[in-house]
MDAnalysis code that builds the backbone (N, CA, C; Angstrom):
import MDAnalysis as mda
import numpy as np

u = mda.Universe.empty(447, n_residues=149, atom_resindex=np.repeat(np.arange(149), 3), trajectory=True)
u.add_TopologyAttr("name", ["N", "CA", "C"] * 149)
u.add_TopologyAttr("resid", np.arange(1, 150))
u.add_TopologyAttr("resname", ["UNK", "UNK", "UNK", "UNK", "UNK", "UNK", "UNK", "UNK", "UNK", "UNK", "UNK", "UNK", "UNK", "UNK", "UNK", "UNK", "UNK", "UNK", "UNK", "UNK", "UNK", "UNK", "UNK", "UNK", "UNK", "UNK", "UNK", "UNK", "UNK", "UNK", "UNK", "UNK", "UNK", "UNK", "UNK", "UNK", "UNK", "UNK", "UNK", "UNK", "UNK", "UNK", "UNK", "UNK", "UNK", "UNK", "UNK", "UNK", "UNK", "UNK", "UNK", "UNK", "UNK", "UNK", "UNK", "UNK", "UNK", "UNK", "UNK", "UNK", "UNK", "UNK", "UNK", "UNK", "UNK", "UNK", "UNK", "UNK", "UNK", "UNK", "UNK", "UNK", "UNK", "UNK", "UNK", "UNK", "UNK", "UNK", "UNK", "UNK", "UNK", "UNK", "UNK", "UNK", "UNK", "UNK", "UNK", "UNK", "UNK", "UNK", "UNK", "UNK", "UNK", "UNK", "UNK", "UNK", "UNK", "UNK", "UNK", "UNK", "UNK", "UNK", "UNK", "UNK", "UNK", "UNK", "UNK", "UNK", "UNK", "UNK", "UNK", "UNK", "UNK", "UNK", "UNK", "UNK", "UNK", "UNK", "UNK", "UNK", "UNK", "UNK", "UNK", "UNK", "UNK", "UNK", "UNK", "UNK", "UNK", "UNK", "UNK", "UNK", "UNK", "UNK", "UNK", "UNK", "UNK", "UNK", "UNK", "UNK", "UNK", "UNK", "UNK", "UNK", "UNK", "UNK", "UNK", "UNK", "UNK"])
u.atoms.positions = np.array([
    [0.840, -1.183, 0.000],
    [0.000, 0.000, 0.000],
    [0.885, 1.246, 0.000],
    [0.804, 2.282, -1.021],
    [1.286, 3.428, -1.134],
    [0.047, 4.692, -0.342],
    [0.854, 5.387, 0.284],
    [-0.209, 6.068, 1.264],
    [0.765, 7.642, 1.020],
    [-0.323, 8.854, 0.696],
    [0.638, 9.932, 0.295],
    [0.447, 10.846, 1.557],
    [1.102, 12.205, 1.690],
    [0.288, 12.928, 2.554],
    [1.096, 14.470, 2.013],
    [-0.117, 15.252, 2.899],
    [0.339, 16.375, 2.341],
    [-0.312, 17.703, 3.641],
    [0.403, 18.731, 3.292],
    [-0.487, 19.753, 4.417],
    [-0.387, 21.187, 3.745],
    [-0.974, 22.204, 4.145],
    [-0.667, 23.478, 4.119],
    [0.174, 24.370, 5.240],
    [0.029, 25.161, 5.589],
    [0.887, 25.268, 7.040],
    [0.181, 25.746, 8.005],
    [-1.462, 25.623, 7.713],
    [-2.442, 25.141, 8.807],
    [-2.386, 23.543, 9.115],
    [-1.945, 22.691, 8.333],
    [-1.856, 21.802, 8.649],
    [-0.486, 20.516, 8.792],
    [0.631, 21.838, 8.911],
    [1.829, 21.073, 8.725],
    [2.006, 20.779, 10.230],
    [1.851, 21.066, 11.318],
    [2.682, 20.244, 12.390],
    [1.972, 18.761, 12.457],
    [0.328, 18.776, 12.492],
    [-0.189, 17.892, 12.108],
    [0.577, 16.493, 11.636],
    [0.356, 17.004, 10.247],
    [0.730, 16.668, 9.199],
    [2.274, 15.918, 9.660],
    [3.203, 16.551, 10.504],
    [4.315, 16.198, 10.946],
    [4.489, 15.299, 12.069],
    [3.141, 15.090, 12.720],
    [2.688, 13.803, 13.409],
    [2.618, 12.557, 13.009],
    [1.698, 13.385, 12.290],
    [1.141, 11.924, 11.600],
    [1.756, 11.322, 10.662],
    [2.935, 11.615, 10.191],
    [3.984, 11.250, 9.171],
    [4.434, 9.915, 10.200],
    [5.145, 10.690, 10.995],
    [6.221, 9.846, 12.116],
    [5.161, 8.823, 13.158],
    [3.666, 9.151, 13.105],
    [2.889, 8.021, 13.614],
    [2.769, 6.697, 12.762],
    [2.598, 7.016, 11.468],
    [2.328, 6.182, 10.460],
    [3.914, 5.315, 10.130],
    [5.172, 5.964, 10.362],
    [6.245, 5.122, 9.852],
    [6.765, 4.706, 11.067],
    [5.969, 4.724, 12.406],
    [6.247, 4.039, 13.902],
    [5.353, 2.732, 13.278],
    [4.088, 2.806, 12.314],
    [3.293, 1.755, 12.849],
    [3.525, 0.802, 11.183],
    [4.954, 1.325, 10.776],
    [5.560, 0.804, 9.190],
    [4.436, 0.634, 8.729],
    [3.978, 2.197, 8.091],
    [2.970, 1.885, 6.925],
    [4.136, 3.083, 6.150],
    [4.282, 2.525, 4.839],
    [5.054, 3.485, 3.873],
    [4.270, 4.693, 3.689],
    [5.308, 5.692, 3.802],
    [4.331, 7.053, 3.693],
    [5.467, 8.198, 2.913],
    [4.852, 8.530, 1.837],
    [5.521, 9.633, 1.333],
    [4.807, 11.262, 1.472],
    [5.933, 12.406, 2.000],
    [5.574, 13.360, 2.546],
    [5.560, 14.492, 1.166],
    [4.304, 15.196, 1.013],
    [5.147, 15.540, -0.297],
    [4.714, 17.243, 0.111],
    [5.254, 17.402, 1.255],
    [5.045, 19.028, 1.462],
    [3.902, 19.020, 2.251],
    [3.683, 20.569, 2.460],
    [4.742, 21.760, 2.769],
    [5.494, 21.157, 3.731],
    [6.717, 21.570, 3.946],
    [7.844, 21.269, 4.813],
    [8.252, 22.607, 6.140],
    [7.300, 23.420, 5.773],
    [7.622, 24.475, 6.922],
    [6.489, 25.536, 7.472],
    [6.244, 26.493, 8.301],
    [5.277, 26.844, 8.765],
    [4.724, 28.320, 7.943],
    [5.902, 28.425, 7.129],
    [5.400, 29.625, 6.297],
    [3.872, 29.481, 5.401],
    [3.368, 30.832, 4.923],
    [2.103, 30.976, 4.390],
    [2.312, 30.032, 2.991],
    [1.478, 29.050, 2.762],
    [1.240, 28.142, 1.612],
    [0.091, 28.541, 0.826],
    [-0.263, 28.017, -0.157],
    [-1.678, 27.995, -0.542],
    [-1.977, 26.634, -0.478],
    [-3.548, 25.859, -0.044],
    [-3.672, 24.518, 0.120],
    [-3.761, 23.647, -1.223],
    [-4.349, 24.623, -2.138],
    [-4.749, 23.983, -3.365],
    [-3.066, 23.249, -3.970],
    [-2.301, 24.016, -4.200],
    [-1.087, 23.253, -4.392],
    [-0.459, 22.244, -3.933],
    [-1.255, 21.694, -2.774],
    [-0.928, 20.191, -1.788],
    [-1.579, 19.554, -2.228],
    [-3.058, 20.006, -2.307],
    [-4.050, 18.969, -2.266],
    [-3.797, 18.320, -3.722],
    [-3.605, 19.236, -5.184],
    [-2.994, 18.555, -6.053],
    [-2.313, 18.298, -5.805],
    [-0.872, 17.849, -5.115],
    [0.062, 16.775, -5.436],
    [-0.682, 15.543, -5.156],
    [-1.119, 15.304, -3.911],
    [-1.698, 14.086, -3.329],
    [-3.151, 13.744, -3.966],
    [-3.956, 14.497, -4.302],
    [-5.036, 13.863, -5.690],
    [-4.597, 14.068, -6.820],
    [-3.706, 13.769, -7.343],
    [-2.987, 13.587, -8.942],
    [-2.520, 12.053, -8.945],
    [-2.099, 11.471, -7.700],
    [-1.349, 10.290, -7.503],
    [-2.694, 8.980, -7.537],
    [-3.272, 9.552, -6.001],
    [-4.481, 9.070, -6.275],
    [-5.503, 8.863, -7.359],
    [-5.719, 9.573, -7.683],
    [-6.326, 9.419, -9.139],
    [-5.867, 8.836, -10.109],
    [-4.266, 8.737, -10.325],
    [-3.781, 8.334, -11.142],
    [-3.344, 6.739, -11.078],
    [-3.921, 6.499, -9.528],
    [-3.292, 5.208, -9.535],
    [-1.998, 5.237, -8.999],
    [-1.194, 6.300, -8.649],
    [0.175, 6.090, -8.429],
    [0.613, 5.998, -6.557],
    [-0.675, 6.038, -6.083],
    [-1.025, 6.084, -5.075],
    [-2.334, 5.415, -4.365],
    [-2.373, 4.704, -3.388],
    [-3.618, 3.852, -3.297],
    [-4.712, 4.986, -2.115],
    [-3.704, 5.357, -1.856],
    [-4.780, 6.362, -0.309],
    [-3.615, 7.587, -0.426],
    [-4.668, 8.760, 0.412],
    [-3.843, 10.043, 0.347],
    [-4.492, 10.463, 1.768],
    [-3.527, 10.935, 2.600],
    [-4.071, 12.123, 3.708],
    [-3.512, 13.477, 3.539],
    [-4.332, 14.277, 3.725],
    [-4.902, 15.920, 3.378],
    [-4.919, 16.869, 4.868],
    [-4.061, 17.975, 5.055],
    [-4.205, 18.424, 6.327],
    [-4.362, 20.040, 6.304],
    [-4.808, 20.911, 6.380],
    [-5.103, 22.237, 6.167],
    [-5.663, 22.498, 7.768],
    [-5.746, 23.662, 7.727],
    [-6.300, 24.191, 9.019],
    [-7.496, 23.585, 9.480],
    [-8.805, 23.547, 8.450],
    [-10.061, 22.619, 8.775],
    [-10.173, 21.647, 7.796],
    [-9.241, 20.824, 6.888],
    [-9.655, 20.099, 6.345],
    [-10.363, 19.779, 4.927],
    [-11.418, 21.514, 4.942],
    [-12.382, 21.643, 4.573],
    [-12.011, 21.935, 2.939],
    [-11.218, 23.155, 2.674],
    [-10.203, 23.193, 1.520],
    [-9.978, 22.496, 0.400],
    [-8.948, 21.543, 1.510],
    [-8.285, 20.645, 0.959],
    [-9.212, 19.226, 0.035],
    [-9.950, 18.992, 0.857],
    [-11.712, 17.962, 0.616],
    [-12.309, 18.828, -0.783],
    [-12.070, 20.075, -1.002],
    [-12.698, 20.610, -2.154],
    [-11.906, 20.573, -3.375],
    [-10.340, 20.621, -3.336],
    [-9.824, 20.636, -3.972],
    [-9.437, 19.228, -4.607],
    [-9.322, 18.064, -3.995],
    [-9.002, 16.793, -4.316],
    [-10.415, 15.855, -4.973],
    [-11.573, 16.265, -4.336],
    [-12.714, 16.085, -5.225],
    [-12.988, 16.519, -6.322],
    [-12.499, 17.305, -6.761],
    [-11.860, 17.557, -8.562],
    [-11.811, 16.903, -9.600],
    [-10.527, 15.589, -8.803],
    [-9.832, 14.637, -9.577],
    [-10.885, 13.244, -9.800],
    [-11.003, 12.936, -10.829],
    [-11.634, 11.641, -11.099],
    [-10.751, 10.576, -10.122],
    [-11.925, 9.669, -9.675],
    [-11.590, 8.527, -8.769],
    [-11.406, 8.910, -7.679],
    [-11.293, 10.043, -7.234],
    [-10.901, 10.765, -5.919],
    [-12.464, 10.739, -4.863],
    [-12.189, 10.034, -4.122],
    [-13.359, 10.509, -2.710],
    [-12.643, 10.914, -1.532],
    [-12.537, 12.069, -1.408],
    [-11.863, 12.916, -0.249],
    [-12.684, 12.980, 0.662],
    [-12.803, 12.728, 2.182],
    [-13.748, 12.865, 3.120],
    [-13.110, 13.625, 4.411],
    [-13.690, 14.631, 4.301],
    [-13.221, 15.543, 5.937],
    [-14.130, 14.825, 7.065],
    [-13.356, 14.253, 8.238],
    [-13.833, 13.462, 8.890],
    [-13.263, 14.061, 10.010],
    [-14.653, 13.618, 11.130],
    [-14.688, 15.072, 12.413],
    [-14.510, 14.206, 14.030],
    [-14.996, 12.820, 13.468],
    [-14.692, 11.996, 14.319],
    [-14.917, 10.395, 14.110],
    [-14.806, 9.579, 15.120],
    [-14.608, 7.782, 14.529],
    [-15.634, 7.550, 14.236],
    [-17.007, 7.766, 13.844],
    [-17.861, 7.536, 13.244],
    [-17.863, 7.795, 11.588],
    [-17.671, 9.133, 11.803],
    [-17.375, 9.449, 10.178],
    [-16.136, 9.134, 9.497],
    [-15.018, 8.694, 10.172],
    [-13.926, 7.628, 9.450],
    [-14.624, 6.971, 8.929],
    [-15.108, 5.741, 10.379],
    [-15.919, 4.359, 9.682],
    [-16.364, 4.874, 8.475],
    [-17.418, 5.370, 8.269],
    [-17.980, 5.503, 7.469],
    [-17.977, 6.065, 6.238],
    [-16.763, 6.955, 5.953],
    [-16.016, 7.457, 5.286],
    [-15.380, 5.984, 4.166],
    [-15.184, 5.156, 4.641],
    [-14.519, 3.785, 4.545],
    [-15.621, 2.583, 4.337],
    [-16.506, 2.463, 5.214],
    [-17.130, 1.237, 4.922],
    [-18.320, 1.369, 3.660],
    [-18.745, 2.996, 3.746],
    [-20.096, 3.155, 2.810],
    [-19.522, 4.185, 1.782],
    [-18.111, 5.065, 2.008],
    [-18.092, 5.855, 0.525],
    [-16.962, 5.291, 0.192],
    [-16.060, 4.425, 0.617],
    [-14.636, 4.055, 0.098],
    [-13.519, 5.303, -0.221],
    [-14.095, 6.079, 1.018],
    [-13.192, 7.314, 0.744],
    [-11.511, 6.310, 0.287],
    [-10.658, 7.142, -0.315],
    [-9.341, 6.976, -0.974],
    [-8.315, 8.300, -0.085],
    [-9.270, 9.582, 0.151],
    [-8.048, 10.110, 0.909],
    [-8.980, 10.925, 1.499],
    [-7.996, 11.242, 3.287],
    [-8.204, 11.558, 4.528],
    [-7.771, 12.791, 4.648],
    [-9.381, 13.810, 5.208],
    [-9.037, 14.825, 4.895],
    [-8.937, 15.606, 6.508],
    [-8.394, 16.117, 7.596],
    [-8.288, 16.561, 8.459],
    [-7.723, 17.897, 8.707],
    [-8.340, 18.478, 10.350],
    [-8.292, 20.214, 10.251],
    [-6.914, 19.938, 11.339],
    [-5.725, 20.540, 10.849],
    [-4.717, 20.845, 11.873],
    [-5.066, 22.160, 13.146],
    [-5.923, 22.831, 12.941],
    [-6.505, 23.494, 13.216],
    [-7.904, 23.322, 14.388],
    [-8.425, 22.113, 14.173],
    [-9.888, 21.677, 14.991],
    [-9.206, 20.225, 15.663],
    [-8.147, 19.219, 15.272],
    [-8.081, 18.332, 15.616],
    [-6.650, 18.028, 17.158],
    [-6.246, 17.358, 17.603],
    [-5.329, 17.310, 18.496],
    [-4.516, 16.024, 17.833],
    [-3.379, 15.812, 17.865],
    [-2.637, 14.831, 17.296],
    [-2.764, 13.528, 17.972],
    [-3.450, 13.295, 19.329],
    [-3.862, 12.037, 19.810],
    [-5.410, 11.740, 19.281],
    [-6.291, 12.923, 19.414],
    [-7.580, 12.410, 18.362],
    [-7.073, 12.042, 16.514],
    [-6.397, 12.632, 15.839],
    [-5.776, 12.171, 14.457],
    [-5.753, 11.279, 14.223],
    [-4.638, 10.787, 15.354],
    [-4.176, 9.180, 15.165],
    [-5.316, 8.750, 15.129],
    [-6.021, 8.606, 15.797],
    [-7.001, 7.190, 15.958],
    [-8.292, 7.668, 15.197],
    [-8.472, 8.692, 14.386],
    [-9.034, 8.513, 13.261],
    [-8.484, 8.070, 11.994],
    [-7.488, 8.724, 12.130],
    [-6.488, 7.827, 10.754],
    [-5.942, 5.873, 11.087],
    [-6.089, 6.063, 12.160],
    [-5.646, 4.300, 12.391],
    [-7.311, 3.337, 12.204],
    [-8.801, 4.160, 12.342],
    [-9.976, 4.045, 12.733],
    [-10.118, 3.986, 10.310],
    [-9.659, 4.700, 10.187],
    [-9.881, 4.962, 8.626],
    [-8.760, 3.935, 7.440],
    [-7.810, 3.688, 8.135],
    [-6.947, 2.420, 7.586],
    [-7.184, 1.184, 7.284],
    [-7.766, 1.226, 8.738],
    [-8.202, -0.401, 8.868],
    [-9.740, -0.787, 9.204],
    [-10.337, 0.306, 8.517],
    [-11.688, -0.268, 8.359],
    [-12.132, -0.229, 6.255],
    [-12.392, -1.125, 6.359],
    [-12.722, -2.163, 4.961],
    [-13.882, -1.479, 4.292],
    [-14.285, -1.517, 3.152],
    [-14.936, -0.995, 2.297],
    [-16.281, -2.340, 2.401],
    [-17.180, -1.387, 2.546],
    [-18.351, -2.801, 2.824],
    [-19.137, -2.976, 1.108],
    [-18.844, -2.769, 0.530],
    [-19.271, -3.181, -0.903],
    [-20.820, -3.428, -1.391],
    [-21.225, -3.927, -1.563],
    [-22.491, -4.195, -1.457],
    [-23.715, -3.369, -2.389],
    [-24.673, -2.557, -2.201],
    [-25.466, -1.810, -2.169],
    [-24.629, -0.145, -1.950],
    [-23.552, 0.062, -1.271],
    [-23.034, 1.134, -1.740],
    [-21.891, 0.619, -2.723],
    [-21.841, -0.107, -3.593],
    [-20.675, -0.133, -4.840],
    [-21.703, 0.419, -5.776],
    [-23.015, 0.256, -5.652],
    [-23.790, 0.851, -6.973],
    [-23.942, 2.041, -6.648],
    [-23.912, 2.971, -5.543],
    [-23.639, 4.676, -4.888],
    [-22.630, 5.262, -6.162],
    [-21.600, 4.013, -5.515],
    [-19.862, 5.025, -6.384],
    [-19.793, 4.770, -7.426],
    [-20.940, 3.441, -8.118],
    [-20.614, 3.394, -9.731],
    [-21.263, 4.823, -10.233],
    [-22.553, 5.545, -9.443],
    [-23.268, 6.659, -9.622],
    [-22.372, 7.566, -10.102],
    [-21.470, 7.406, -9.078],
    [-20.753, 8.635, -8.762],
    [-19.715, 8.813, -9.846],
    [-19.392, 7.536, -10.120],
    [-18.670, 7.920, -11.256],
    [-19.030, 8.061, -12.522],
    [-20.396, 8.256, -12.647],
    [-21.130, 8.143, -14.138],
    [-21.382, 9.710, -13.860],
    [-21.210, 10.382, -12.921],
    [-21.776, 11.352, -12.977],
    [-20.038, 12.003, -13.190],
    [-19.093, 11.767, -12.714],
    [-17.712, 12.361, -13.134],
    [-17.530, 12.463, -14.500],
    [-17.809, 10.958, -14.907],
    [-17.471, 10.917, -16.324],
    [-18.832, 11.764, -17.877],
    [-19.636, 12.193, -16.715],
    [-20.510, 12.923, -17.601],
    [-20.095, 14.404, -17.429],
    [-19.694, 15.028, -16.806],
    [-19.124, 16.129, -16.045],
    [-17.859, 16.538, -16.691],
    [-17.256, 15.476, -16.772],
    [-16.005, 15.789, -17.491],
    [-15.774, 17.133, -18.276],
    [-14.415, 18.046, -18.574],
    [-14.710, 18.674, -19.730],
    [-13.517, 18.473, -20.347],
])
């Protein structure tokens, strides 16, 4: 599993947690910015990490901005992309079992780095329940691919 991540510098210390949480618990993780606390723009993160995703070059992406909220707008863009700003372990689950979110979108800003973890560990390892929502995301993607321009 390739897992990307990315922040703005609302969401870089975050973001700098959860790097070093994820390669304590050896899940491969590539950091692809911002690297410091200066003023960023988010949209330039959130594309690196939904370009990969989308493209396949990446299986999951986490997203960190001040609320999250941004970043979730900007990566829903990309075809194949389900970005989900998730506020607590309910909406992980569910983020995962009923939309198959692909990347994790969180507020460096609203969250604490011990609640993070265990939504991002709550969003890893909960399974895509298939079923009756696989015909949701086939929707969803008939509606991308009609949308298209």
């Amino acid at each position: 599993m390739k897992l990307v991540i990315a922040s703005d510098h609302g969401g870089h210390d975050l973001k700098r947690e959860l790097t070093e949480f994820l390669k304590e618990k050896k899940i491969a993780v590539e950091d692809l910015g911002n690297h410091g606390a200066d003023s960023v723009d988010y949209p330039d993160y959130a594309v690196r990490v939904a370009e990969m995703v989308s493209q396949g070059s990446a299986d999951s992406g986490i997203l960190v901005c001040g609320t999250g909220i941004g970043m979730s707008i900007v990566a829903n863009k990309f075809k194949n992309v389900r970005a989900a700003v998730v506020s607590d372990e309910f909406t992980a689950r569910m983020s995962r079992e009923h939309n198959n979110a692909n990347i994790l979108c969180l507020g460096g800003r609203v969250k604490k780095p011990g609640e993070a973890k265990r939504l991002v560990e709550i969003w890893l390892s909960t399974p895509f329940e298939g079923g009756r929502h696989s015909r949701r995301l086939e929707k969803i993607a008939a509606i991308e691919k009609k949308n298209l321009r």
